[in-house]
C-alpha positions as CSV (number, residue, x, y, z in Angstrom):
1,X,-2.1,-11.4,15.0
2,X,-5.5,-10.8,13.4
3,X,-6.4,-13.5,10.9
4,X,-9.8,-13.3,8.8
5,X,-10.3,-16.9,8.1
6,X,-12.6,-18.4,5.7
7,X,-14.3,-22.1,6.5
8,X,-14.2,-24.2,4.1
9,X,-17.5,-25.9,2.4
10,X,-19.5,-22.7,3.7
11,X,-23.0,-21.7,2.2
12,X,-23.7,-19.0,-0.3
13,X,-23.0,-15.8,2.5
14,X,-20.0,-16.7,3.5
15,X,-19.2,-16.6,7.1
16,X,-15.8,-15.1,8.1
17,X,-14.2,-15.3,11.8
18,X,-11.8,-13.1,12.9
19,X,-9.5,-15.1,15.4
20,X,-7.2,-13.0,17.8
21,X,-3.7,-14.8,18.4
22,X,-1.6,-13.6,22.0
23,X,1.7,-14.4,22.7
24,X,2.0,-15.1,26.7
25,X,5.8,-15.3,27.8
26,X,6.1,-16.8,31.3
27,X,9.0,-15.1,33.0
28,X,11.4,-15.6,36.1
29,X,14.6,-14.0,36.4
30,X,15.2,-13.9,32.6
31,X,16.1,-10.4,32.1
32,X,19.1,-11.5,30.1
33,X,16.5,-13.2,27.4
34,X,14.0,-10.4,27.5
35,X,17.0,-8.4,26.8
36,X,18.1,-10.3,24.0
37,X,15.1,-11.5,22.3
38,X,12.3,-9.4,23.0
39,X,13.4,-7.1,20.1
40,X,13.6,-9.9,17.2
41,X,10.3,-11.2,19.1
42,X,8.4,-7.6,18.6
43,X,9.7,-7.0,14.8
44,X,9.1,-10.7,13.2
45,X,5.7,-10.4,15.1
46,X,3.4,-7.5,14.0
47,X,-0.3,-6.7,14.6
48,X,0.2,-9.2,17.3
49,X,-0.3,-8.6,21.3
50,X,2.8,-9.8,23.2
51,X,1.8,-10.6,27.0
52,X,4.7,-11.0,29.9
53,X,3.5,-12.4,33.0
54,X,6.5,-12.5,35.7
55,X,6.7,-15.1,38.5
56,X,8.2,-13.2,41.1
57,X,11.4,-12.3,39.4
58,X,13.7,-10.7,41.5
59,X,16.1,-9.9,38.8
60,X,15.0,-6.6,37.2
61,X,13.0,-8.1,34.4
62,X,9.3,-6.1,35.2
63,X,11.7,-2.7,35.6
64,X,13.3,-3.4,32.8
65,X,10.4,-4.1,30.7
66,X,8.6,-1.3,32.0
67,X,11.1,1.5,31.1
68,X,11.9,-0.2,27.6
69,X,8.6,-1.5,26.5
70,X,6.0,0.1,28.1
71,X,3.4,-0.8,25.1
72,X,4.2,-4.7,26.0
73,X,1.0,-5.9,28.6
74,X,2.7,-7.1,32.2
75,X,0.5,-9.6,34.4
76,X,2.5,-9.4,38.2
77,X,2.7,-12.5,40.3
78,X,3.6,-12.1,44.1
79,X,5.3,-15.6,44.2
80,X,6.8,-17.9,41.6
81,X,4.1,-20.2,40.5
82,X,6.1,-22.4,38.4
83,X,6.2,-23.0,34.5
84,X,2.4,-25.0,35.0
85,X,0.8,-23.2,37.6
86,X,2.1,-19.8,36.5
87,X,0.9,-20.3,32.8
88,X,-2.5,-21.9,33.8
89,X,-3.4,-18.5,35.8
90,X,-2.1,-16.2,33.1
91,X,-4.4,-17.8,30.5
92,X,-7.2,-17.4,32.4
93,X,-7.0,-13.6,32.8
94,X,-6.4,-13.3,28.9
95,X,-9.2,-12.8,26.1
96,X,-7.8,-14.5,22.7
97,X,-8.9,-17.3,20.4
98,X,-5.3,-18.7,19.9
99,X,-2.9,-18.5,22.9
100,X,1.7,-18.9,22.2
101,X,3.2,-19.6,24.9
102,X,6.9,-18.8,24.1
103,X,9.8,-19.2,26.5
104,X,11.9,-16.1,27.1
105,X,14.9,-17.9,25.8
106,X,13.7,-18.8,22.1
107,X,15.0,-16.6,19.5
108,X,11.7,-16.4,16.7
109,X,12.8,-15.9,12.8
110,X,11.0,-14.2,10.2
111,X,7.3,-15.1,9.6
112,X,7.6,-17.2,12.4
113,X,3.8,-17.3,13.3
114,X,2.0,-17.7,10.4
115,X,2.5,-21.3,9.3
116,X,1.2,-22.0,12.6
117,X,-1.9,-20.3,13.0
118,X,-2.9,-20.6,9.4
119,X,-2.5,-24.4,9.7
120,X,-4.8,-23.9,13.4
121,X,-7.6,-22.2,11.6
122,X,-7.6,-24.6,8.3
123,X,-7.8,-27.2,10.6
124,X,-10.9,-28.2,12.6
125,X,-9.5,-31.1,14.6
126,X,-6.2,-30.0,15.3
127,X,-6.0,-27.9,18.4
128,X,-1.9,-27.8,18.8
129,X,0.7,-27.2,16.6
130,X,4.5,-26.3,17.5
131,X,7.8,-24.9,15.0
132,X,10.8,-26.7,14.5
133,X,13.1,-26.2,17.2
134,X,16.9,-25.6,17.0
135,X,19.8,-25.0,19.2
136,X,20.8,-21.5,19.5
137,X,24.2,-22.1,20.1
138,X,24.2,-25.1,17.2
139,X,21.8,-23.4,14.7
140,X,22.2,-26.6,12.7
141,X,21.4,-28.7,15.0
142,X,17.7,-29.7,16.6
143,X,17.2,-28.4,20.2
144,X,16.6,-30.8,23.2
145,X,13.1,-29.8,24.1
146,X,10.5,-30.8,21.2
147,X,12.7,-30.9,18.0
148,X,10.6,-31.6,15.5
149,X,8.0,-32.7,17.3
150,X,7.3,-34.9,20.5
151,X,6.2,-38.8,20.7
152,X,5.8,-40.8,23.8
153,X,6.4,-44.7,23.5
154,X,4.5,-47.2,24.8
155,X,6.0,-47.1,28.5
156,X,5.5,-43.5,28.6
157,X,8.8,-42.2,27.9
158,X,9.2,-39.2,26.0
159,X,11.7,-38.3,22.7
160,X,11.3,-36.3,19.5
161,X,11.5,-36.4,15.8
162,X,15.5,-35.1,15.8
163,X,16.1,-35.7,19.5
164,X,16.4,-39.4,21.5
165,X,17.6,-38.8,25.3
166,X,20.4,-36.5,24.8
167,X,21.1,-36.9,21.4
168,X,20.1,-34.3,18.9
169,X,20.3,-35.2,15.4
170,X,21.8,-32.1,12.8
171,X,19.1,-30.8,10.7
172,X,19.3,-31.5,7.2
173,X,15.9,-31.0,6.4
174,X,15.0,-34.5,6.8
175,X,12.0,-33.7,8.9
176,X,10.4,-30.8,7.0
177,X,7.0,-32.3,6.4
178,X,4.2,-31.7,8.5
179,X,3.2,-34.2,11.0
180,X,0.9,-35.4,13.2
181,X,2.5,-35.8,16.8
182,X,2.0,-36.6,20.2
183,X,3.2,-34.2,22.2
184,X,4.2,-30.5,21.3
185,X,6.8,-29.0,23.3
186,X,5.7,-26.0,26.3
187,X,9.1,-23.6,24.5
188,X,6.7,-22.9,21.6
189,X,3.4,-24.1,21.7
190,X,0.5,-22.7,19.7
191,X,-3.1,-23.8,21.2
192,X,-6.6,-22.7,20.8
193,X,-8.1,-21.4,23.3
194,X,-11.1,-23.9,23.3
195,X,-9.6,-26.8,23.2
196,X,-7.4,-25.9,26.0
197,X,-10.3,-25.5,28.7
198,X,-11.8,-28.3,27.2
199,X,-8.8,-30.8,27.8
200,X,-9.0,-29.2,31.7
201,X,-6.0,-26.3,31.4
202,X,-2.2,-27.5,32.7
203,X,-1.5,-29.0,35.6
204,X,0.0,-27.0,38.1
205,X,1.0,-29.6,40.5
206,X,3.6,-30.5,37.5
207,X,5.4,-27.4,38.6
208,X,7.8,-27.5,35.2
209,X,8.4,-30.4,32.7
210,X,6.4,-33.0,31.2
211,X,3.1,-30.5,31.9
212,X,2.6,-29.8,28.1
213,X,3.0,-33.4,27.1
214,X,0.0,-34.0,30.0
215,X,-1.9,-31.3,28.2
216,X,-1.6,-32.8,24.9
217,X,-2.3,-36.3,26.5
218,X,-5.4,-35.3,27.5
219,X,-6.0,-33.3,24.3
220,X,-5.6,-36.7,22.1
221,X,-8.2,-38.3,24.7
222,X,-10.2,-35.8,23.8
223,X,-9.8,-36.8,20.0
224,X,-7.6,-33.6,19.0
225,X,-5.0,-33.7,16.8
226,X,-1.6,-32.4,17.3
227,X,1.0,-31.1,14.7
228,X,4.7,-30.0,14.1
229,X,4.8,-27.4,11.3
230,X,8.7,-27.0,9.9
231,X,7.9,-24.2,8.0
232,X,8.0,-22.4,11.0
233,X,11.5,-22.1,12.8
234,X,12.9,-21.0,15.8
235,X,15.6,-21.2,18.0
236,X,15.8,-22.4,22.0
237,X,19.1,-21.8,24.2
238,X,17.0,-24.6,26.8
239,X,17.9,-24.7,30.0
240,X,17.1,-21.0,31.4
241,X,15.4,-21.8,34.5
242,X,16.9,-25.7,35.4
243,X,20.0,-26.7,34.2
244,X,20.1,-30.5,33.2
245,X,22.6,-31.3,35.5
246,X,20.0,-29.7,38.8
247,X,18.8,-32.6,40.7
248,X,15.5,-30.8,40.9
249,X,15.1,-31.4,37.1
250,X,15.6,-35.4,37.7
251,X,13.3,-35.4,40.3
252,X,10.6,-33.4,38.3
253,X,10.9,-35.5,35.1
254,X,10.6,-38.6,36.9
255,X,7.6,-37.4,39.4
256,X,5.3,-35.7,36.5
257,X,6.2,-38.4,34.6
258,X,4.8,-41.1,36.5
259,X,1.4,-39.1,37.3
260,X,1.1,-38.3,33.8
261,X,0.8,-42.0,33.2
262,X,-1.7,-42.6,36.0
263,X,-3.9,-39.5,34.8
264,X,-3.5,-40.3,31.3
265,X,-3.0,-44.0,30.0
266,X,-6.0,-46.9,30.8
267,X,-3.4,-49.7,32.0
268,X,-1.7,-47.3,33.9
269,X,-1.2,-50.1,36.9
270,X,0.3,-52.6,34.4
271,X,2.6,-49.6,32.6
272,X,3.6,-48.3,36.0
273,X,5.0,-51.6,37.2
274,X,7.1,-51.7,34.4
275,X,8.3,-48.3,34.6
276,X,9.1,-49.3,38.4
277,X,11.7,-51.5,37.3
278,X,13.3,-49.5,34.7
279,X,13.5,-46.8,36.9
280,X,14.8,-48.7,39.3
281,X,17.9,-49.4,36.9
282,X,18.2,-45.6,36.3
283,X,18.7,-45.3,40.3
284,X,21.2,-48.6,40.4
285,X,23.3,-46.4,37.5
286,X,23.8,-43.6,39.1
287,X,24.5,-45.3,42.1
288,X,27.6,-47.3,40.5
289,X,28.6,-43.6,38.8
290,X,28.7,-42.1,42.2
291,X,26.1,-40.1,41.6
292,X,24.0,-40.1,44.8
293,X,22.1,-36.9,44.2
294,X,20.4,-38.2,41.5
295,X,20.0,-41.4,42.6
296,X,18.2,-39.5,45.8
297,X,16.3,-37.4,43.0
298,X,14.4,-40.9,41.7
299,X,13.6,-42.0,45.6
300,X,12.2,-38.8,46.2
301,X,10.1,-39.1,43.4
302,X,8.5,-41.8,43.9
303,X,7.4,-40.8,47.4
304,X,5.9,-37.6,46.6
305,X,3.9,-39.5,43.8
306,X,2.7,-41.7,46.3
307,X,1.8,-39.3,48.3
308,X,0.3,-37.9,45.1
309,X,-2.0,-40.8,44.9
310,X,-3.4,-40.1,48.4
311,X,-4.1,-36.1,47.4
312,X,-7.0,-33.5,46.3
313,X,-5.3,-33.5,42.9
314,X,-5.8,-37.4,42.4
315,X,-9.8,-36.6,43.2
316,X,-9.9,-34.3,40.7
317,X,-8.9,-36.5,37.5
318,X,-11.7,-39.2,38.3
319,X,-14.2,-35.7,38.1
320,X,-13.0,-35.4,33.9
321,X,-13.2,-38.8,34.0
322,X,-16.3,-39.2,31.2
323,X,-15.0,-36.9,29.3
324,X,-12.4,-38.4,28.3
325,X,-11.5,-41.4,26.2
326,X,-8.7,-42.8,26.9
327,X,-8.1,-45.5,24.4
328,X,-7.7,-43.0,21.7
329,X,-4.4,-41.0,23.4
330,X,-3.3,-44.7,23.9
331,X,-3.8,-45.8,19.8
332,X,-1.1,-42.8,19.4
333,X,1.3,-43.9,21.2
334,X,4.8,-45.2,19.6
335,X,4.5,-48.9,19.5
336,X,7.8,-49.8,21.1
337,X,10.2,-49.2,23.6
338,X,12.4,-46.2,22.7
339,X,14.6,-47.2,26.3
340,X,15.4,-50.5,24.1
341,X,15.9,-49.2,20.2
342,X,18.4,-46.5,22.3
343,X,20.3,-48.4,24.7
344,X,20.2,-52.0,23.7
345,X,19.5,-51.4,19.9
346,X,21.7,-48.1,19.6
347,X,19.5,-47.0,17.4
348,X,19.3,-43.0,17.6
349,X,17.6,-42.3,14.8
350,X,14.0,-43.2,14.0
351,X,12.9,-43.8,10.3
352,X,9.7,-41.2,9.9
């Protein structure tokens, strides 16, 4: 999408920019989505380059989009790089000033775009925005990853305006007003360029999940702003790649988790001993459940982020150190425990 955007409060000859928007989907084995959605993608998205970079798919997808859409850009990975790591080289082989990064599996609506890039441009400060997202196969209800926008409480645990845990709320419109957020989900996420390099690109060591509420930590210790828009809608079938019930996908939520605190949060000692014993309560559940796999999931874990703690990637946060001020991501987090308001409390809805 080309956009000719005026700043505001500019002199006499006014200066106009002309911002180039590209939508990068990240692909592996989805030849079933591209199928699908590609089409509704291309014709609710004009004047607008769509970008498909493949991780190694083994499923048909780069034949298939060759022979059906040869005007859509491929970038070709020998290996599957993961949702982070995948993304994080992509971006840095393609010239734009607003990147999308849009998971195979979301089905876009009319106009889709526009809210969010107009709101981008208008806005100096805020380098993120994300849509509303939905359940395909519940239209009128909000989808499990970002809803109407991500929060993380004050131990670090994520949930969304619409969506605590695994309990999505139905939409009735009751969180159509634009707000500022913490995190904005990686199905849909619109970011300037810029500000992305600045906050230090994704994290590939994050492999999948939890990597874009990293990048969005960093961004608010940076002083960004991040932002759902509700004007803009679409729809996410979730769970393309991981399934909820793969071990893999407990093991990754709780690793990244856990180094996302230690990169991100200034009392990450005193945050991370609580989160040790809460998590240690996870493992004693599934443990009376039976459910050894996961249980195993949360041991292993912890390990590899210890080992984590003794790596190259641990150097490389103290090098950004400076840069960033930590104290401000940490004024934006929610102020209480959203583990208590949900299982002690019952509370699953938050007033907004």
């Amino acid at each position: 999408m080309i956009k000719n955007y005026q700043p505001k409060n500019t002199a006499k000859n006014k200066i106009y920019f002309v911002l180039k928007t590209i939508v990068i989907i990240l692909n592996y084995n989805g030849k079933k989505y591209l199928e699908q959605f590609l089409p509704t993608l291309i014709a609710n998205t004009p004047n607008t380059e769509i970008i498909v970079t493949d991780n190694a798919s083994n499923d048909d997808s780069v034949l298939f989009l060759q022979q059906n859409f040869p005007s859509i850009r491929l970038l070709i990975f020998a290996k599957n790089f993961g949702f982070a790591e995948g993304y994080r080289l992509a971006l840095q082989e393609i010239e734009g000033d607003i990147f999308v990064l849009l998971n195979s599996d979301i089905e876009v609506t009319r106009d889709w775009l526009s809210p969010l890039v107009d709101f981008l441009v208008e806005n100096d400060k805020v380098a993120a925005v994300q849509p509303k997202i939905k359940s395909y196969h519940q239209k009128e209800y909000f989808e499990y990853a970002g809803a109407s926008g991500g929060f993380l409480d004050k131990y670090g645990y994520p949930f969304c305006r619409g969506r605590i845990f695994d309990f999505c709320e139905k939409d009735t419109q009751q969180y159509d007003n634009n707000l500022p957020i913490f995190w904005a989900t990686g199905a849909c996420l619109v970011i300037k360029k810029d500000a992305y390099f600045e906050a230090g690109e994704l994290d590939g060591y994050f492999f999948a999940h939890m990597e874009e509420i990293d990048l969005c930590w960093r961004l608010q210790n940076l002083g960004y702003e991040i932002y759902c828009i509700p004007a803009s809608e679409v729809y996410h079938v979730g769970g393309g790649t991981l399934n909820k019930t793969n071990p893999f996908k407990t093991y990754l939520n709780f690793r990244n988790n856990l180094v996302m605190i230690f990169k991100n949060h200034p009392h990450y000692f005193f945050i991370l001993l609580i989160r040790f014993f809460l998590d240690t309560l996870a493992w004693l559940v599934f443990i009376s459940k039976g459910q050894i796999k996961y249980a195993f999931s949360i041991t292993k874990a912890y390990f590899h982020f210890l080992l984590y703690l003794f790596s190259k990637n641990r150097k490389k946060i103290y090098s950004n150190k400076r840069k960033l001020d930590k104290s401000k991501g940490k004024n934006k987090l929610w102020k209480k425990s959203i583990v208590w308001e949900y299982f002690v409390r019952k509370i699953k809805k938050i007033d907004w």
